[in-house]
N, C-alpha and C positions, 0 to 999 in steps of 0.2 A: 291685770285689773284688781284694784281692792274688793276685798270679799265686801258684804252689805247684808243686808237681811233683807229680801228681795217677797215684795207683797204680788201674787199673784190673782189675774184676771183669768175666772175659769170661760171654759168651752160648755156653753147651753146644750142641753137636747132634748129637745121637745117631742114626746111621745102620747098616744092616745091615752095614757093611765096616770100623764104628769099632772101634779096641783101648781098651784102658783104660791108657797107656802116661803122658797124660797125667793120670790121679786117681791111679797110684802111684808114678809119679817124678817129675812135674812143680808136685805141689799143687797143682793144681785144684779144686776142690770140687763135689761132683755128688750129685744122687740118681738121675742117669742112670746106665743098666746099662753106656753107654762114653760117651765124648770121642774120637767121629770127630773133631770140627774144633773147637777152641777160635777164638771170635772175637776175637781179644784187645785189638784196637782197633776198632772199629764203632760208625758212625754209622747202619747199616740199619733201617731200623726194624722188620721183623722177624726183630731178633736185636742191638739193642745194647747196649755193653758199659757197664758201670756202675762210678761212684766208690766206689771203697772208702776214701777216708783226706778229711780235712781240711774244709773249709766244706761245699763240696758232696755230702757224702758222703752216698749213697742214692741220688743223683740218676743218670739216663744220662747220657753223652756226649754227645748230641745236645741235652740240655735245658741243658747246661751251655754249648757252643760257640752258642746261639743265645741265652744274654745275654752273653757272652762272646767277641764274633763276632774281636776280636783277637788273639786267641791262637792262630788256625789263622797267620797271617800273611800279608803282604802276596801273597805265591806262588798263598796259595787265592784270592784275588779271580776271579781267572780262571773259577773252577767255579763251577756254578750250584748246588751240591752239596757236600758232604766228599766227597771227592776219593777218597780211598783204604780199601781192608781187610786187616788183619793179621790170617793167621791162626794156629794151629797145626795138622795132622794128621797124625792118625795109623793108616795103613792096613794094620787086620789081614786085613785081603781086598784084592783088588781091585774098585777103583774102576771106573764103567763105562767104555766111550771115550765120550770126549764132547767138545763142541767149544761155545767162547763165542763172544757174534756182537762184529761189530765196531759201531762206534758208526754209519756211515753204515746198516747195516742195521735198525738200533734205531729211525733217524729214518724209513727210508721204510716201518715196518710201523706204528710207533706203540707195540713195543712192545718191556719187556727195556729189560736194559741192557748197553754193551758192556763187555768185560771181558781186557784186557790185562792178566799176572799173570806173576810170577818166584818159584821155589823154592831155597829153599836146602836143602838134603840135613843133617838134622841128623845122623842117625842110621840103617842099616837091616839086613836080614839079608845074610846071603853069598847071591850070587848073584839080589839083590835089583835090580829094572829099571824102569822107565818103560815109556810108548807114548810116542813123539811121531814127527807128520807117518808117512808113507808109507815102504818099500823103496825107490819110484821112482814119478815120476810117472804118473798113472793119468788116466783120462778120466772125465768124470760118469759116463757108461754104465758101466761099470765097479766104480765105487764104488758106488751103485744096488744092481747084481747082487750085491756080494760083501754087503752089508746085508740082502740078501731071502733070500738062500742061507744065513745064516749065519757067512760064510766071512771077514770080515769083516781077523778077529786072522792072517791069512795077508799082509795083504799090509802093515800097519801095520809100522814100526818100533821094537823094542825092543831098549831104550840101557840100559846095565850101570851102577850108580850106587853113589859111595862116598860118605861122608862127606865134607863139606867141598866138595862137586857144586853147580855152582850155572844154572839154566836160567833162559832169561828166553822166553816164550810167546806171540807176540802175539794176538789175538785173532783168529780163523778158524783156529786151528793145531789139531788133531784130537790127541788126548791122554787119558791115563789113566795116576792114580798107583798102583803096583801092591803086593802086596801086599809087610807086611814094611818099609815105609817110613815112617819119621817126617821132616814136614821143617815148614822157615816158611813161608809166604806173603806176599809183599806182591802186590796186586792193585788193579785198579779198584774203586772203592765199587760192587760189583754183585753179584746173586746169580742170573744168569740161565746157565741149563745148557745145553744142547740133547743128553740124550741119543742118542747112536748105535746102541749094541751093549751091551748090562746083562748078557749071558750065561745068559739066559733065565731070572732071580731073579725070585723072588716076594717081595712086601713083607712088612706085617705083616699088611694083610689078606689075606693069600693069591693076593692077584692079580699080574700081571706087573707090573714098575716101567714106567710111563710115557714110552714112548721118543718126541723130536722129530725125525725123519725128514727130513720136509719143510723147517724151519728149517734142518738140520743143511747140508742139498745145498744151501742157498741161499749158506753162508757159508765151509765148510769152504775149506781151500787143498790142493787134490791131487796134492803134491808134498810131496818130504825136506824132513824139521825142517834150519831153518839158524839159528843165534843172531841173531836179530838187531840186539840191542844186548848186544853181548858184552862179558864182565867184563872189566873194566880190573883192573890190577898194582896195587900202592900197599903202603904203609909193612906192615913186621912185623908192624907191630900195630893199625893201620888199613886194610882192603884196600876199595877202592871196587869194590863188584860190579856195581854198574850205575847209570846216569844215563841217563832219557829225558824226556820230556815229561808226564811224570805223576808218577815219582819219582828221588829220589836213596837207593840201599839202599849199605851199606858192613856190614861185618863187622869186629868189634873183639873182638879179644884182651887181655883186662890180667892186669897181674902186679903189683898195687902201686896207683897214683896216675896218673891222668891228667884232664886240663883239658879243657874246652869252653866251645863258645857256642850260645845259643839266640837267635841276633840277631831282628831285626825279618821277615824273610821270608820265616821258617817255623818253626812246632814242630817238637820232636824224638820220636820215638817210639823206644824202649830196649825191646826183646823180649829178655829174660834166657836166653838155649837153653841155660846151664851157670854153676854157681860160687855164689856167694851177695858180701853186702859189704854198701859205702854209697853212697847216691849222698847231694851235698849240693847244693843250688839252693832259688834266692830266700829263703837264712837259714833253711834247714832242713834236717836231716838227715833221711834215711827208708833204711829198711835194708832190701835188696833180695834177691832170691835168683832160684833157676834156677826157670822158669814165671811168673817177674810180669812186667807190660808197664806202662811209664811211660809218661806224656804231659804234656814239659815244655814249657808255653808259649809261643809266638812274642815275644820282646824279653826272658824272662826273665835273660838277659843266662850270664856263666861259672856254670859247673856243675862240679863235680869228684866224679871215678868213685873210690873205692877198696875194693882187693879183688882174687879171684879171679874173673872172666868171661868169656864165652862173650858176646857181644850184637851183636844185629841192630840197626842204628842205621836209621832212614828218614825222610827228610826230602822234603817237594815243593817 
């Protein structure tokens, strides 16, 4: 099959704390009552994203990179998996605190998956914050107590966030996006939680949300949030926000016309967060706007941006 630049149709998920931020300013499309978290790139399979334009069109992502295994690139060999999840959210509440396990705890339980993840801050209200990591460090006994008491949001740390904020999370880091916050996600291809503290919400059947306790004290880190792969500097109009072992995220600003490449050792993934235009690759134009998510090929070779945008670039 010829490569293409393949525009994807995300997987809704509608949650008690979702705004509708992304069905009236971002075109999404839903018959959900909100768009908590648009998947915008997903390989999950309970929840992935589907082709909306060209050969494949109907198809998932997932049924399309498994006759198509070249086009993640030579970078994915390494995962036993697709590798990564794009999201979008949008938090008209607060989200619980909660905390993803790491990969070593995945393998000695057998179960989950681990989930190191980075935000970019699209958008949020005044006086709009995070949770992440501790005040100061604490002792298991400690955190225990403040979980059984209630008391929990006393000792956690909450960090002030503007636009253009960007956090990278590793996986044990204790965390909650709060309300009033719109931002991207890149993350590990994983959707495992471990509730802490829900703030004693009842679902939709009336009963309390499902809290992981147990897992949560197995994995959490009881200690200050510190970046730990923090954002590097970089061009005007290219800023690399971070480089680790699972991804490469960068933030692009255009004003006009710019160049790429989709070499051989990795796809490109384009999350549009503002603007609209064209993008042109493998001999074709496709005209893009604020809320679509592309996924061009590994080897599809230069690509040219034009336009006004806002875009999340991620490569592995």
């Amino acid at each position: 099959m010829k490569k293409y630049a393949i525009k994807l149709t995300p997987y809704i998920s509608e949650t008690i704390w979702g705004g509708r931020k992304l069905i009236d300013e971002y075109n999404i499309v839903t018959d959900k009552s909100n768009a908590a978290e648009g998947w915008m790139l997903s390989c999950l399979e309970n929840g992935p994203s589907v082709v909306a334009n060209g050969e494949y069109a109907g198809k998932t992502l997932p049924e399309v990179l498994e006759s198509e295994k070249s086009w993640c690139g030579k970078n994915a060999e390494r995962f036993s998996e697709f590798p990564i999840l794009i999201k979008f959210i949008d938090a008209m509440d607060d989200l619980s605190v909660q905390v993803h396990p790491t990969k070593d705890y995945c393998e000695k339980t057998g179960r989950g998956r681990s989930k190191t993840e980075c935000w970019y801050i699209i958008d949020c209200e005044k006086d709009a914050h995070l949770l992440l990591g501790f005040k100061d460090k604490i002792t298991p006994e400690q955190f225990r107590s403040a979980v059984e008491s209630g008391t929990l949001t006393d000792y956690v740390e909450k960090v002030p966030v503007k636009p253009g904020d960007f956090f990278f999370i590793d996986a044990g880091t204790l965390h909650a996006i709060c309300k009033g916050v719109l931002l991207a996600e890149v993350q590990e291809s994983s959707d495992t939680t471990y509730r802490i503290f829900d703030y004693n919400r009842v679902g939709k059947d009336g009963k309390p949300r499902e809290l992981h306790v147990a897992d949560a004290m197995e994995v959490t880190k009881l200690e200050k949030y510190v970046q730990s792969a923090p954002a590097a500097s970089g061009g005007s109009r290219k800023k690399l926000l971070t480089k680790c072992d699972l991804f490469t995220v960068y933030k692009l600003d255009l004003f006009g016309l710019r160049q790429d490449t989709a070499d051989e050792s990795s796809f490109v993934s384009l999350l549009v967060m503002s603007g609209h235009g064209e993008l042109t690759a493998c001999g074709e134009t496709l005209k893009i706007r604020k809320g679509d998510s592309i996924f061009i090929p590994a080897g599809s070779g230069s690509y040219t941006l034009k336009g006004s945008f806002e875009i999340l670039e991620t490569r592995i």
